[in-house]
N, C-alpha and C positions, 0 to 999 in steps of 0.2 A: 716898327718891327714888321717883316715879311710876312705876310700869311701863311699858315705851313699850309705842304698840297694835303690833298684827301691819299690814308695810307693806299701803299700798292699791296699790301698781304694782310693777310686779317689778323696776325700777329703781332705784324712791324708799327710797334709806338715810338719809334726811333728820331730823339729830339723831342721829345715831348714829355714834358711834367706834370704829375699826378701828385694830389694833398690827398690825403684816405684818412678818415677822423675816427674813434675807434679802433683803431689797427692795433692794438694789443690782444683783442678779440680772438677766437677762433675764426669765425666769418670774415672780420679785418684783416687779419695776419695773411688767409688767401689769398685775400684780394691784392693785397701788398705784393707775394709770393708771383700772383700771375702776371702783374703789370710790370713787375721787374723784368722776368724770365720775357715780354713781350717788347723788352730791349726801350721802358719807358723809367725815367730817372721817379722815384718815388719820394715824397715826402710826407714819410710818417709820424700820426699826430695821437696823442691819448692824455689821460692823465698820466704828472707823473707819478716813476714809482719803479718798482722792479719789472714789470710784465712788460712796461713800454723800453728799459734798459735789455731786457735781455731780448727781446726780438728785433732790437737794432744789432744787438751781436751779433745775431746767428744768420740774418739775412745778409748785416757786412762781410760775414767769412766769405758768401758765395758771389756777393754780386759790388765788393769794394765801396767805392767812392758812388756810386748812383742811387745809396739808400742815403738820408736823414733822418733823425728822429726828432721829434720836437714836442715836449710838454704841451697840454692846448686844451683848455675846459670851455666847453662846448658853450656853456650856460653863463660866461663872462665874455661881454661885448670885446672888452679891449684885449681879453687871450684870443679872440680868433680874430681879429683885424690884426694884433701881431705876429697871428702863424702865418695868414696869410701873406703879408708883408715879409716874413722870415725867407716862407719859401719861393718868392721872387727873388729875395737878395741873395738867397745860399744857389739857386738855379741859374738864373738869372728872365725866369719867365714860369708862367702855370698855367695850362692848359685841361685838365680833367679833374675834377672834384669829387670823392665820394663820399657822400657822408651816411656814415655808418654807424656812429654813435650812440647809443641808446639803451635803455634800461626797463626794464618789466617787477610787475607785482604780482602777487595772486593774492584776492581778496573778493567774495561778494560787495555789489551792492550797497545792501544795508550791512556790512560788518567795512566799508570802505572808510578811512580816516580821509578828513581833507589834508591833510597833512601830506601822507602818504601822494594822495594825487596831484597834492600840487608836485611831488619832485619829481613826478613823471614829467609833469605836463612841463615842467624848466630845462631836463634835458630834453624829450622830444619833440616838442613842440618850439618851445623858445630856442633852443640850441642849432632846431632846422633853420629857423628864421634868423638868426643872425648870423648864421652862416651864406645862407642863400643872400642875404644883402650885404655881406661885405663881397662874397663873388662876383654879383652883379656889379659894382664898382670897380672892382676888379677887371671883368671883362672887357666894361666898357672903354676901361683906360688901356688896356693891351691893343686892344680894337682888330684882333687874330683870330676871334671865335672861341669854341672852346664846350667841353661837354659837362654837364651834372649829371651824377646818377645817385638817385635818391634808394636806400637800402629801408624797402616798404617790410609789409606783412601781410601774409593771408587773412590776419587777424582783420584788416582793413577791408575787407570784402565777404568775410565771414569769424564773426567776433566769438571768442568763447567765452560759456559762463565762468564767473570769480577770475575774470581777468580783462575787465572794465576800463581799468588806469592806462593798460599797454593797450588794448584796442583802439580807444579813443583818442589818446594823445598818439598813436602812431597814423591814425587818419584823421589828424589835425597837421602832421607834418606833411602826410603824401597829398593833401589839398594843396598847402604851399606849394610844394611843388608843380602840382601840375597849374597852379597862378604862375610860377617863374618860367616856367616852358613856354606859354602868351607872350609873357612879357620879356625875355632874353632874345627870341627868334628874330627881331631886328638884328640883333648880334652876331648870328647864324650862332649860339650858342643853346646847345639842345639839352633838352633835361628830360630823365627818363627816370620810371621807379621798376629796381627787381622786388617779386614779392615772394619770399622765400617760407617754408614751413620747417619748423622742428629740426634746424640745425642741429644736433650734436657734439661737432667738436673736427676738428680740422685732424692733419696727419700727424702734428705737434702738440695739441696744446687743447681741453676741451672746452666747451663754450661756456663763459661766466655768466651768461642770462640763464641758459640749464642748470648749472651749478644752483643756480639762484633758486628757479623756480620750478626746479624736477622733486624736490621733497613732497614738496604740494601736492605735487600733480602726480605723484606716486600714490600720495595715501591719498585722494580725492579718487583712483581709480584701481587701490587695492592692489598693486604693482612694484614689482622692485623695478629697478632701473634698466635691466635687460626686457624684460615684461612692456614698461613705458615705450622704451625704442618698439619694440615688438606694434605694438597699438599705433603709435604713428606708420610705420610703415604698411600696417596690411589695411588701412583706412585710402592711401591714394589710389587713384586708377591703378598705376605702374607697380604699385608694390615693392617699392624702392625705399630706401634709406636715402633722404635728400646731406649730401657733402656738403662743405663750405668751399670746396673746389667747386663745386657745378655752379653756385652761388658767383664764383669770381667767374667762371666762364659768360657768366651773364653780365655781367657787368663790363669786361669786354669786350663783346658783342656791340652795346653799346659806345664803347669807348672808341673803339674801330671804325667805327660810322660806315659799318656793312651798307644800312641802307639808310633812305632818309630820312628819319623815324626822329619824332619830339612829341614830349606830353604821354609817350605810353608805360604800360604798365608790362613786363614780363614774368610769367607767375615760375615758379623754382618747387615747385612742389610733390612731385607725380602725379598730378592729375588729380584735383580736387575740384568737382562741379559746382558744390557750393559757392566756392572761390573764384570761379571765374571773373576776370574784369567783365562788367556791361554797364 
């Protein structure tokens, strides 16, 4: 198979196939939204269900035959060696990976079930790693190169209290990671992690980790839900409400191969010194 050349616009993914895991997400669903609109065929992956049926609709209204959806549990060996597989055979190649997947708890500590952290630690952790080694097999047999972009957390460079499970098992994943950026770069296949803070909720659809874990974190900081937004935002430098657009812009970035970047880290946050990579 030809190598494809390095794009000429930092837009143009043109001929090139994208798997995005998580993509029923709010965060997902952007990222999906922008790699389309960046003229790259997308094959989207989640469990199934209605959220992963209905954002194959509404992305096939605008952008036809260059979406797929594909059922795909992160945390079973043989559903992601046959997504992967799926979307070679539905494309006829794969080229970008993002793996986006993932699940959060709020819990101290000592009130932590192991129960509980084991199912962190099976999708984020276990779900990165078998994703990142069916890829790597993948790539090798394409033998065209090709990009991973690991979707980190600030959590990963500054952990919060009563949220242990996602801290830890999300910088158990982003370490894989940056092991597979080593070891791919034979490949010229680059791996990179965005580390994004307190998404929200996209232009469609709002984020099922907040859903999840915004009760907590309301009554842990005496907050309704406008209040909570309120306190993430005037905490970064920029005093911004971070998107799940600005989240896909990042990832892009990456996916573009603006420059020649492997193994890094891009923080999505407004400016969180705590958080900086070092």
């Amino acid at each position: 198979m030809e190598k494809l050349p390095e794009p000429s616009c930092f837009y143009d993914l043109k001929n090139r196939v994208s798997l995005v895991t998580g993509a029923a997400g709010a965060i997902g669903g952007a990222i999906c939204r922008k790699l389309l609109q960046s003229n790259s065929r997308v094959f989207l992956t989640d469990l199934p269900g209605a959220a992963l049926e209905e954002l194959t609709r509404q992305l096939r209204e605008n952008f036809g035959e260059r979406i797929m959806g594909w059922p795909l549990d992160v945390t079973s060996e043989q559903s992601v060696a046959g997504g992967v597989a799926a979307a070679r055979k539905h494309f006829g190649r794969l080229d970008i990976a993002v793996i986006n997947a993932g699940i959060a708890h709020v819990a101290s500590l000592k009130e932590m079930t192991l129960t509980d952290f084991q199912r962190l630690e099976k999708v984020n952790v276990e779900g990165t790693l078998l994703l990142l080694k069916e890829l790597a097999k993948h790539f090798e047999e394409q033998a065209t190169g090709g990009d991973i972009v690991f979707i980190s957390t600030k959590n990963v460079f500054a952990p919060g209290a009563s949220f242990g499970a996602y801290s830890a098992t999300k910088a158990a994943g982003h370490q894989l990671a940056r092991i597979a950026s080593l070891e791919l770069a034979r490949l010229d296949v680059r791996v990179n992690m965005v580390s994004p803070d307190a998404v929200f909720s996209d232009r469609t659809r709002p984020s099922g980790l907040w859903q999840q874990i915004g009760p907590e974190r309301m009554k842990a900081r005496g907050l309704d839900e406008a209040g909570l937004r309120e306190y993430y935002r005037q905490r970064n430098l920029l005093k911004i409400s971070v998107t799940a657009e600005e989240v896909a812009n990042a990832v892009l970035f990456f996916a573009s191969r603006q420059t020649p970047t492997t193994g890094a880290t891009l923080p999505v946050d407004g400016g969180l010194p705590e958080a900086t990579p070092r």
